[in-house]
C-alpha positions as CSV (number, residue, x, y, z in Angstrom):
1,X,107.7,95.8,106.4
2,X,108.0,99.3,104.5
3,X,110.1,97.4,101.7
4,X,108.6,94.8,99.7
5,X,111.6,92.3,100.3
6,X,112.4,91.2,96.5
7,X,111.7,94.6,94.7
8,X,112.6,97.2,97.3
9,X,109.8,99.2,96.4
10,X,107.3,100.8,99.2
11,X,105.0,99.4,101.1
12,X,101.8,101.2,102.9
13,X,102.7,101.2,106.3
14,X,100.4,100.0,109.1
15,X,100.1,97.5,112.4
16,X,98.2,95.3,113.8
17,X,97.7,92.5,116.3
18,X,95.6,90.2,118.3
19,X,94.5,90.0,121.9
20,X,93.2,87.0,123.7
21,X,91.3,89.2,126.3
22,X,91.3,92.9,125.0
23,X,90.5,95.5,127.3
24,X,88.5,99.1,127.0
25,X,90.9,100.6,128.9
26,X,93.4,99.8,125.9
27,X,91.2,100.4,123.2
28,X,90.5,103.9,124.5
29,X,94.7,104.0,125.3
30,X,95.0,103.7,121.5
31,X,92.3,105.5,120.0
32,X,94.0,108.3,121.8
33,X,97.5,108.3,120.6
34,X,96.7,107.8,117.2
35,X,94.4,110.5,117.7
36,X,96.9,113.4,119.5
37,X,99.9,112.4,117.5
38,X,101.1,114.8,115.1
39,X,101.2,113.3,111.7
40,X,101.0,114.2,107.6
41,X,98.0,112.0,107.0
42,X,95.3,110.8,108.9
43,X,95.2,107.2,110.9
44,X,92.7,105.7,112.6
45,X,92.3,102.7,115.5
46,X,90.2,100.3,114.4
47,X,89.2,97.2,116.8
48,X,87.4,94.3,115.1
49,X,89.1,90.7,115.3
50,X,92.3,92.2,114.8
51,X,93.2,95.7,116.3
52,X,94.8,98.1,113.8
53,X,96.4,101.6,113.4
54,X,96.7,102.4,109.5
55,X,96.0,104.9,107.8
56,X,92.1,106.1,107.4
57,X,92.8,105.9,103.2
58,X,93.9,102.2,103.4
59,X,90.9,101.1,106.5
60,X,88.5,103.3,103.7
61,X,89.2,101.5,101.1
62,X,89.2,98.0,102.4
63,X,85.6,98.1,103.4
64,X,83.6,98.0,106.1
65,X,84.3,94.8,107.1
66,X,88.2,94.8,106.1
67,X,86.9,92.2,102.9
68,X,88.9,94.2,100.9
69,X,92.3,94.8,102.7
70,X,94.9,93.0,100.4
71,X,93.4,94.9,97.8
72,X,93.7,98.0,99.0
73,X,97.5,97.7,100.1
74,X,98.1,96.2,96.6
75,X,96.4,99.0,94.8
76,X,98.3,101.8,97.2
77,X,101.8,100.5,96.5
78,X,101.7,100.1,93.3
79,X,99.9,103.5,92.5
80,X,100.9,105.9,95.1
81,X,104.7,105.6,96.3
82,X,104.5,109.0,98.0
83,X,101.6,107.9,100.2
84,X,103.5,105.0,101.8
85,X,106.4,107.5,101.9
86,X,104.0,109.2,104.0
87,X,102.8,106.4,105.9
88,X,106.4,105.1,106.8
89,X,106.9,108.2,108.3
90,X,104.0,108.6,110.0
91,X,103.9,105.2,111.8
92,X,107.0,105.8,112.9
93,X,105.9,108.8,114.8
94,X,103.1,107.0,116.2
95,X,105.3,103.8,117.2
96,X,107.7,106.4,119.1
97,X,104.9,108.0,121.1
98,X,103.6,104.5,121.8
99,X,107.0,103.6,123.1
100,X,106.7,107.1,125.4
101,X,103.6,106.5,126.6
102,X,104.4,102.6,128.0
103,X,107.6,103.9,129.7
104,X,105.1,106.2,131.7
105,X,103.2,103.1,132.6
């Protein structure tokens, strides 16, 4: 969700989800895309419990280990509206070219 729901303000943009069996062959599927699409910032794949494409600021910031995550997404809306501008953008960009790339599949 790019809006928060009750203010209507901007929210930084990113995905993720869970496998039951993930496979290399995916991870390596994703780590390219988000890697050869053209974007304004940079984003990164990360695979750890939960599998992730956000932004390299937000995956930075939470920590090596993600303790941080609601932090970071609270401190990026409410400081920087233009980065989740960004962000919104971008992920967009990167869900089209997902979409591409599974209609070749």
């Amino acid at each position: 969700m790019e809006r928060h729901p009750i203010y209507g303000y901007r929210q930084v943009s990113f995905v993720s989800w869970r496998f039951e069996e993930p496979s290399d062959l995916l991870r390596e599927k994703f780590e390219s895309l988000v890697h050869d699409t053209s974007t304004n910032l940079e984003w990164r794949f990360k695979a750890a419990r939960n599998w992730m494409i956000a932004p390299a600021r937000l995956i930075d910031q939470a920590g090596h280990g993600g303790e941080f995550f609601n932090e970071a997404v609270a401190s990026i809306t409410e400081h920087d509206q233009e980065f989740c501008a960004s962000t919104e953008e971008d992920l967009m960009q990167i869900l089209i070219a997902l979409d591409e790339e599974s209609e070749k599949s």
